[in-house]
C-alpha positions as CSV (number, residue, x, y, z in Angstrom):
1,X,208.5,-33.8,33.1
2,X,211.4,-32.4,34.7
3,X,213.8,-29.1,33.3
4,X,217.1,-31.0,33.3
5,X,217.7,-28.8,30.1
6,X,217.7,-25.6,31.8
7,X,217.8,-25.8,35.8
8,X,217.6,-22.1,35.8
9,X,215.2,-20.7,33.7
10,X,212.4,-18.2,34.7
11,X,210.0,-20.1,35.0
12,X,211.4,-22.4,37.1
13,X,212.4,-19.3,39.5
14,X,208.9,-18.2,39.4
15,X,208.0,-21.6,40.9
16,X,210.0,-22.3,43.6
17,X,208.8,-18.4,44.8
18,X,205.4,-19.7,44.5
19,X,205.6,-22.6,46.5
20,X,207.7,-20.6,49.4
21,X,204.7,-18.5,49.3
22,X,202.3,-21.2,49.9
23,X,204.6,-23.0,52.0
24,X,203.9,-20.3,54.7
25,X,201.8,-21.0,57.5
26,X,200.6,-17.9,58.1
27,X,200.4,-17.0,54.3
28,X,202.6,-14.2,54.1
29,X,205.5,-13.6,51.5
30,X,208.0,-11.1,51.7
31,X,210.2,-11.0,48.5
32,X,213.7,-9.6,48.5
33,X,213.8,-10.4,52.3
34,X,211.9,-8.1,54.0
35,X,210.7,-10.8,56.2
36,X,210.0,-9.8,60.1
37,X,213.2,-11.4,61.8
38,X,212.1,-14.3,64.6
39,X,213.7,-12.2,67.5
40,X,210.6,-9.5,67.7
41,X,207.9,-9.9,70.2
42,X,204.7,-10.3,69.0
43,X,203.6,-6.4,69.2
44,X,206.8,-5.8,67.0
45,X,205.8,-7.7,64.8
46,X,202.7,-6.2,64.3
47,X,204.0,-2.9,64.2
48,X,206.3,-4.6,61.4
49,X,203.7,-6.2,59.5
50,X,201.6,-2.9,59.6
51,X,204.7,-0.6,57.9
52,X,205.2,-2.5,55.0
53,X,201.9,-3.0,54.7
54,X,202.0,1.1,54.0
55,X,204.8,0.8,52.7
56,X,203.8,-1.7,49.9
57,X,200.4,0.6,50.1
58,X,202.6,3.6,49.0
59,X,201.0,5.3,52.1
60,X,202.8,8.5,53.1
61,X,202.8,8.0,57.7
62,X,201.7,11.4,58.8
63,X,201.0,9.9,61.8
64,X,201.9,6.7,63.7
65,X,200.0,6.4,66.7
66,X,196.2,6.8,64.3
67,X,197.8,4.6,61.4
68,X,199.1,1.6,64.0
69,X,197.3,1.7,66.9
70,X,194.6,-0.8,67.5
71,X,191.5,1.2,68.1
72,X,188.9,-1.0,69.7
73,X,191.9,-2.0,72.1
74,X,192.7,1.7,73.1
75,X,189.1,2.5,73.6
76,X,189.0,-0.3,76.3
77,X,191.8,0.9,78.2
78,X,191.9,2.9,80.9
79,X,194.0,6.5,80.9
80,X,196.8,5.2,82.6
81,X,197.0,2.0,79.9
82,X,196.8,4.1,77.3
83,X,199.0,6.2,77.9
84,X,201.2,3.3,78.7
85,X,199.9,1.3,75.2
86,X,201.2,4.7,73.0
87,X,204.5,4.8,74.5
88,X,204.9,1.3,74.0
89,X,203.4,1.2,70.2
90,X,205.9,4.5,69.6
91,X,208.9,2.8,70.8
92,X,207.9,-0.2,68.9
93,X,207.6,1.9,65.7
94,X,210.9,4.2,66.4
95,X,212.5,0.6,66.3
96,X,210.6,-1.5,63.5
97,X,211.2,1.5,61.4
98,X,214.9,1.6,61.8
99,X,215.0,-1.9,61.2
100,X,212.5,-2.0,58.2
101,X,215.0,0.7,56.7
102,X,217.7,-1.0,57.6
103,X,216.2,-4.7,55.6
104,X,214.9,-2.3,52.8
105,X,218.4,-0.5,51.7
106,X,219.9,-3.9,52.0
107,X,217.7,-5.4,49.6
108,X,218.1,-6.1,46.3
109,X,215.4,-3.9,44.9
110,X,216.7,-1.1,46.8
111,X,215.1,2.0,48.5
112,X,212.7,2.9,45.7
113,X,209.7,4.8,47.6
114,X,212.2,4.9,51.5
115,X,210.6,8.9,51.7
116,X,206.9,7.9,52.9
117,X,207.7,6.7,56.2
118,X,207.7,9.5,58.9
119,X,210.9,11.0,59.8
């Protein structure tokens, strides 16, 4: 049975979101289009991924390194990786951020909870 009667009705809106959402390989949905964007590398992405993950967490980022960094990778490194694994991951975040910001007051919904991401 198709809706010729009303091609736009909600529930009709709430399916086609639904099937974009399983359409995903990787299974992830972003509504309002907060979607990574295909030009990161695949540590930005991460970093991505991991913000508005707090974000949609409500989590306040006191501090980036703790709350991004992959532990069991750090403790395998050696000082001089480490070292060069944080300023990597804080670049990545200085920029991710920027651009999550950026996607979030261009969306729809607004910047409704912008203030828990570290300055």
């Amino acid at each position: 049975m198709s809706n010729v009667r009303h091609p736009s009705c909600a529930i009709r809106d709430l399916a086609v979101s639904a099937k974009k959402r399983l359409s995903k390989p990787d299974g992830t949905y972003f509504p309002s289009g907060l979607e990574p964007p295909a030009m990161l590398t695949p540590s930005q992405r991460d970093v991505f991924l991991k913000i508005r993950a707090l974000y949609d967490a409500g989590e306040e980022v006191t501090n980036p390194i703790e709350q991004l960094a992959d532990k069991e990778y750090m403790d395998s490194l050696s000082h001089e990786a480490r070292q060069r694994y944080i300023l990597t991951l804080c670049g990545d975040y200085v920029e991710m951020k920027r651009l999550f910001l950026e996607k979030l007051s261009s969306s729809p919904t607004g910047t409704k909870r912008v203030s828990n991401l570290a300055p």
